[in-house]
Structures are given as structure tokens and as C-alpha cells.
C-alpha positions, 0 to 999 in steps of 0.5 A: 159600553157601560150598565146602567145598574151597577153591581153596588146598587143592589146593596140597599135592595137585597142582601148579597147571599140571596143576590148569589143564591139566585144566580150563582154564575160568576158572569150573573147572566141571571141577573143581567138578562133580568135587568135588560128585561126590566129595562125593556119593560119600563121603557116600553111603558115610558117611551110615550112621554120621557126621553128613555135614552137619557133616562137609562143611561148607563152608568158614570165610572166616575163623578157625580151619579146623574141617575135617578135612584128611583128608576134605579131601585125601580129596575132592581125590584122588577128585574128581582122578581124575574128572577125570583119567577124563573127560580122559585116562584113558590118560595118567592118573599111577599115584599118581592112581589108587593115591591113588582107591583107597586113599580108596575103601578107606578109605570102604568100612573107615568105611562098614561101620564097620571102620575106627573113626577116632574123631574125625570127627563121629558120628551121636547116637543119636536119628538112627538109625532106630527100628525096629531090633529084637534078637530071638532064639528061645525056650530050648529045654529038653532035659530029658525 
């Protein structure tokens, strides 16, 4: 089964010295650990109201790429800095930390349904759960 970061999405994030400083392995156990963390975070916040299985799926070997490349930076910011929490939190760069909390700012907006970006895969409405009920309380008559 495929990923769904690839290893040549992190190109545009972070340089590739830094990337194997903070996992030197040459399986990066690190960094996939941190990225099905990540994922797990950001689908725990999705889940409500995007369809999280179209969303994170993996990656094409070949053709057209149909993720979207916000989620994907949006998973290697998060997925950056728990690694970068687990391996030198002192010396950690602000823009890490600055790029964690706008991702969790902006899974918190989407979560709760603020946000309305509009193009990532939504839930139909036979996923929603069926015992929502709208209910209110009888008019009251005013007149004696």
C-alpha cells in the first residue's frame, strides 16, 4: 500500500540536510511515525464533515497527482514538528512552530465548520448519522 506524502514532498518544506539530521535512519522510521500522526491528528479533526478516506489517499505512482497540496504541506508542517518536539524542542526554528499552529488553527476553523474551504471531498449526506432530530416547544397562546 502506498503513502500518501511522498518523499519529494518535503522538497518545497525543508531542505534535505535538515530532513536527515532529524532522522538519520535510512528506513526514516521518524518521519513516517510523525506523518501517520499527523494524519491521524488531522483526521480526527476532519472526520465530522470531509470524506477522510478520499482525502488521505495514498498517493498515484503515476498520472495526475489528485491530492491536494494544502493537506499535503498541512500534514509535513505537523508531522515536522513532532519530530522536531521528540528531537530538539529547545532548538526548534519559530517558523516550525508558527507553520504547527496555523495548521491546528486551521483544522480547528474546518472541524467546527467555520472555515468552508469548498473544494476538499465533503461527506454526502447518507454518512451522516440518522438520529439527529430538530425539535421545539409548542406556541404558547397569549390571548385570555
Amino acid at each position: 500500500m502506498g503513502r500518501f506524502i511522498q518523499d519529494d514532498d518535503y522538497e518545497l518544506l525543508i531542505r534535505e540536510e535538515i530532513k536527515n539530521l532529524l532522522d538519520a535512519s535510512t528506513a526514516q522510521s521518524k518521519i513516517l511515525k510523525a506523518e501517520k500522526v499527523a494524519i491521524s491528528q488531522m483526521k480526527k479533526r476532519l472526520t465530522k464533515r470531509y470524506d477522510v478516506d478520499v482525502l488521505f489517499a495514498p498517493a498515484p505512482d503515476t498520472g495526475d497527482d489528485p491530492r491536494d497540496p494544502f493537506i499535503v504541506m498541512t500534514v509535513i508542517d505537523i508531522a515536522l514538528y513532532h519530530i522536531w518536539t521528540a528531537q530538539a524542542p529547545g532548538r526548534m526554528p519559530k517558523v516550525r512552530a508558527d507553520r504547527y499552529q496555523d495548521a491546528v488553527d486551521w483544522l480547528k476553523e474546518e472541524g467546527s465548520g467555520e472555515g468552508g474551504n469548498g473544494d476538499l471531498p465533503e461527506k454526502v449526506a447518507d454518512d451522516y448519522a440518522s438520529d439527529f432530530r430538530v425539535m421545539s416547544r409548542p406556541p404558547n397562546n397569549q390571548k385570555w
